[in-house]
N, C-alpha and C positions, 0 to 999 in steps of 0.2 A: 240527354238531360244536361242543362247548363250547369257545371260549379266550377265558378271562375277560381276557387281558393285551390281546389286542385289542379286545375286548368295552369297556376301560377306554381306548383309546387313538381309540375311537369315540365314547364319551362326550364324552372332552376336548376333544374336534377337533370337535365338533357344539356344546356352551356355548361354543364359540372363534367360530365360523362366528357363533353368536346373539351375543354382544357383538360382530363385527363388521359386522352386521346393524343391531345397534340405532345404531353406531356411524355407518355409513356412512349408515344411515339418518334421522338427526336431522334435518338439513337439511327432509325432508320435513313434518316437524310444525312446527318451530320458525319455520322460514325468513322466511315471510310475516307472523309477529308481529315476530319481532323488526326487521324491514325496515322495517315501519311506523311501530316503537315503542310497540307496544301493550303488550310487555311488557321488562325489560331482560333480557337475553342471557342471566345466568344463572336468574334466576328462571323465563323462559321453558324453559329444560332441564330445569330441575331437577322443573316441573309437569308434564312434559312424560312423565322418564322413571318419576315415583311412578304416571303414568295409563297407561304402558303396562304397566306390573306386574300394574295391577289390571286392564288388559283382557285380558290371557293367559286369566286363570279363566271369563272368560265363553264361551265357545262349543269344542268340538273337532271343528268339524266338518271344520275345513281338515286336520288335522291329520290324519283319519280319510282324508282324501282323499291326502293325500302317503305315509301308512302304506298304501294298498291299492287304488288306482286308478291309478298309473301303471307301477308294475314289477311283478311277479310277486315277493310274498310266500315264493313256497314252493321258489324258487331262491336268491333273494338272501343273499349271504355278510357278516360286518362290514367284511370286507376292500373291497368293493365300494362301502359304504355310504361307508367311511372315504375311499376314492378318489374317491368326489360329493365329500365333503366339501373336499377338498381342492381340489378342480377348484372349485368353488363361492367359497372362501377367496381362493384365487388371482387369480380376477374383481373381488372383490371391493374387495383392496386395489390392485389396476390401475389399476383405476374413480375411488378414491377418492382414489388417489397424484395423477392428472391432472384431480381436479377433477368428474369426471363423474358426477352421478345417475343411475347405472345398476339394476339390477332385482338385488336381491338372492334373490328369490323364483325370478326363471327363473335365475339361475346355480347356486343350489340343485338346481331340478329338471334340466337343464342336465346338471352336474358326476354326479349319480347315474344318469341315463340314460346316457349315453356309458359310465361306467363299463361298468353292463349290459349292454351293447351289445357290447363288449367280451368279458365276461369270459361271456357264456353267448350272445347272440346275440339277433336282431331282435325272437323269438318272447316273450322276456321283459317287451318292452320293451310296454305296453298301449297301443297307437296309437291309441281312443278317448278313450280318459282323457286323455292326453295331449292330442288337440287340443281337447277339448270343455272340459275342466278349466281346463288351462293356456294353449294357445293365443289360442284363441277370446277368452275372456275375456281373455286379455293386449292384442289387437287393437283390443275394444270398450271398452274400461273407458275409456283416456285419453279418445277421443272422447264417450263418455258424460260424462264430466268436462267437457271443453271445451264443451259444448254448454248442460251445466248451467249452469255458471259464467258463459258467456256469457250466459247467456237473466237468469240472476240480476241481473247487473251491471245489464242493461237496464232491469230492471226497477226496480233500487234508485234509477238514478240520475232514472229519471221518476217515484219518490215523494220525493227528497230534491234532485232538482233546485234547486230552486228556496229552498231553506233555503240561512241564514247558515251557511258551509262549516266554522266553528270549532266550532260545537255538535254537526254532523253528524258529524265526525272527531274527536270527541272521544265520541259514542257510539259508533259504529263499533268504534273502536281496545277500547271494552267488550266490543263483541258480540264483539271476535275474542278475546277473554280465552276466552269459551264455546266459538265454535266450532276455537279450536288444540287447547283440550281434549278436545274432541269426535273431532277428528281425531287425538289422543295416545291416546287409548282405541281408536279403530278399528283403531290401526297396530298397539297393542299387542295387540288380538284375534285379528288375521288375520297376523300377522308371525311372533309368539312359535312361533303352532302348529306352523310347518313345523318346526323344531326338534324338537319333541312330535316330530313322523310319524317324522321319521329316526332320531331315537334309540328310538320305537318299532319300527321295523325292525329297529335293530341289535337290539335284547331280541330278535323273534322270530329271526332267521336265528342268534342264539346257543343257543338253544332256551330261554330266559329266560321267553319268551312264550307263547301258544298263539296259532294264527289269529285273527284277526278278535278280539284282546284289547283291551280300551279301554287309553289313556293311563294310564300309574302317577300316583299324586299327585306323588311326586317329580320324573318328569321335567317337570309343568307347573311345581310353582314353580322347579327349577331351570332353567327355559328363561327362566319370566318372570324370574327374576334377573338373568339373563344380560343378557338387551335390554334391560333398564334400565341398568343399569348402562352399558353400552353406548351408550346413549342419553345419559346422564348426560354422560361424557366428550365426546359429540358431534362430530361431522364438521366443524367449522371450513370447509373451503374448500369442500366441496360446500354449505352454509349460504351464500356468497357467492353460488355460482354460482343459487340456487335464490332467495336472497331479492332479484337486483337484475341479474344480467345476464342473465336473460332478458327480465323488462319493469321499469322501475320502477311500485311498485305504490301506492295510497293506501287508507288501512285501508279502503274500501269493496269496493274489490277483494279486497282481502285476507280479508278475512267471508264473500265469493261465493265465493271459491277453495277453503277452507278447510269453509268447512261443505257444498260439493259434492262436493269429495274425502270427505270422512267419509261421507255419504249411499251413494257408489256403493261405498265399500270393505265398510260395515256391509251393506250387500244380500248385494256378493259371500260376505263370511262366512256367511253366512245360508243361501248354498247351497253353500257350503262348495267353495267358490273362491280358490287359493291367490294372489291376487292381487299384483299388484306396486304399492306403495304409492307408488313410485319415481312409476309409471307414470299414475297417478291424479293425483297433483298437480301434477306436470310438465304437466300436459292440462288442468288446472282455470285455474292460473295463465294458462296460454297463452291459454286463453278469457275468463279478466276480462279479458284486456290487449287481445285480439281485437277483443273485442266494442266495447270505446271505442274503439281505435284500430288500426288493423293494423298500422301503421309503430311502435307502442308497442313488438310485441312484437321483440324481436332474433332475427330468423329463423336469422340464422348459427350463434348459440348453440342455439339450440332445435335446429339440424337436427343438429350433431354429438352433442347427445342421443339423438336418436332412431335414431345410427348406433348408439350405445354400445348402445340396446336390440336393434338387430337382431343384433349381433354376439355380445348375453351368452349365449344358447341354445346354439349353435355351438361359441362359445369355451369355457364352463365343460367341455362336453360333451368336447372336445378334450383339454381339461387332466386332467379324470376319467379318461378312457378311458386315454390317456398316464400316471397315476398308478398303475393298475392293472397298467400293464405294466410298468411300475418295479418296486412291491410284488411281482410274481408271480416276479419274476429272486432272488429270495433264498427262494419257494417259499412253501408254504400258512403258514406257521407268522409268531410274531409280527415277526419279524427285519424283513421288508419295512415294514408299517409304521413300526415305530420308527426305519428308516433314512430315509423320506420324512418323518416325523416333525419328526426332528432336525434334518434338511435346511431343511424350510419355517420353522422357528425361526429358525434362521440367515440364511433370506431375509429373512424379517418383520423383525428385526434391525437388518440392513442396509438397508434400505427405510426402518425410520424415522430412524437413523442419517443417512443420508444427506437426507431431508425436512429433518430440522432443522439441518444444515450449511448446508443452501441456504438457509432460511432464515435463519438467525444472517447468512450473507453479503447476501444482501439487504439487512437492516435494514443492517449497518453502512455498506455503498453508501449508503443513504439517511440516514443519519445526516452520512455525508461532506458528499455534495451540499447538505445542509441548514446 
């Protein structure tokens, strides 16, 4: 059934989801250059979010996987898609309010499942896709990462061992010029897409689409706008948390971390694996730090990460599924969403509102004391 006002209220709330996406997700690209000083903080974002633009256009396969391997195409409503989205949103700025590099990818997939789960039932819900896609890979990826990165670090520091440490860190800090880039482009390939999938769903559940239709041009560049942009503005305190309390790092780590996260997220796209970019670096980082030293890495931090990842599947799913029953209390028509709509506005609102109160009180304590 056509309703273009929801149809439009799915759109906006999916390039919302992608600028919060690229937003919460900066940290991950940036983190480790700017920590070491391979590049300054803006300059580092700014190359950061023009290479995730351009990697949106390379590949749709993740995309193809999020439009048609996890829920049933030929049930799904925008109302449902619009209720992921939100459950997903809602994850996202939790995560990003307290600092936490959580998985914008599984509170995506997350937020739409519970939905469906919901609003039509288990049989919708595709339980291979889902764990073989999503799961699986979400499981192995960081490991993959840490093991790379590890075995990398090993190896760099038994060919530059023995070199004057000012020449070596001063290439280093070049190489990671290449490999932040490398990994700004990866994020930008396999991140942008999920965007693609969902607002390709919404087209087909509007009848906009036919089955098995590929990506419109417009909804790739207006996704990759989105996460750029997105990017652009960047995550500030998850940036903290990524580039310095989990280990501190020296550009050689930072090169291992960086061009091993890019390596394992380019594979995953490749077979079109919605992966979580969160999850890849968080595990890369932890294994340069590893690998020199175990006491390097700050386990305490590292582990209330890996709570945040087990919780986002669950919790978006929760908030989805909860969204959908909100939207259903005002009936099929557009009224539900525009009321949760208006609602999350108002949160979002308040939330930053309230960030930057705390903030401003901060600084001026610390102005006091000083």
């Amino acid at each position: 059934m056509h309703n273009d006002i929801i149809l439009a209220i799915v759109v906006a709330t999916a390039l919302g989801f992608d600028f919060t996406n690229g937003f919460h997700d900066t940290a991950n690209v940036v983190a480790t250059t700017i920590s070491t000083r391979a590049l300054a903080p803006k300059v580092a974002v700014a190359l950061a979010s023009l290479l995730n633009f351009i990697g949106a256009f390379l590949s749709l396969k993740v995309a193809a996987t999020i439009a048609s391997d996890i829920v049933d195409q030929n049930v799904i409503t925008t109302t449902i898609v619009f209720a992921g989205l939100v459950g997903a949103i809602v994850w996202n700025l939790a995560t990003w309010y307290y600092g936490l590099p959580s998985s914008s990818s599984h509170a995506l997939v997350g937020g739409v499942v519970g939905a469906m789960f919901v609003a039509v039932g288990p049989s919708a819900v595709f339980g291979d896709g889902l764990i073989s896609k999503v799961i699986v890979p979400g499981v192995l990826a960081p490991i993959l990462a840490f093991v790379a990165a590890g075995t990398a670090i090993v190896v760099v520091y038994r060919i530059v061992g023995r070199l004057a440490p000012g020449p070596v860190s001063r290439g280093f800090r070049l190489g990671q010029i290449l490999s932040g880039s490398l990994l700004a482009l990866a994020h930008g390939t396999n991140d942008a897409q999920k965007t693609m999938g969902v607002i390709t769903l919404a087209l087909i559940a509007n009848g906009n689409l036919s089955h098995g239709h590929g990506v419109p041009t417009w909804v790739v560049i207006s996704a990759a706008t989105a996460i750029s942009l997105g990017t652009y503005l960047g995550g500030w305190r998850i940036i903290k948390t990524m580039g310095s309390r989990i280990i501190k790092m020296d550009p050689a780590q930072g090169f291992a971390a960086q061009g091993s996260g890019a390596a394992v997220i380019l594979a995953a796209t490749h077979f079109g694996y919605p992966l979580s970019t969160t999850h890849v670096i968080s595990g890369a980082v932890m294994g340069a730090g590893a690998a020199k030293r175990l006491s390097a890495v700050r386990w305490g931090v590292a582990g209330n990460i890996v709570l945040a990842w087990v919780l986002t599947l669950p919790s978006a799913a929760i908030v989805g599924a909860a969204v959908y029953g909100i939207t259903r209390l005002f009936g099929t028509g557009p009224v539900g969403p525009i009321v949760v709509a208006a609602a999350a506005l108002l949160l979002i609102a308040f939330v930053f509102v309230r960030r930057l109160q705390r903030g401003a009180a901060i600084t001026t304590t610390a102005e006091r004391a000083s």
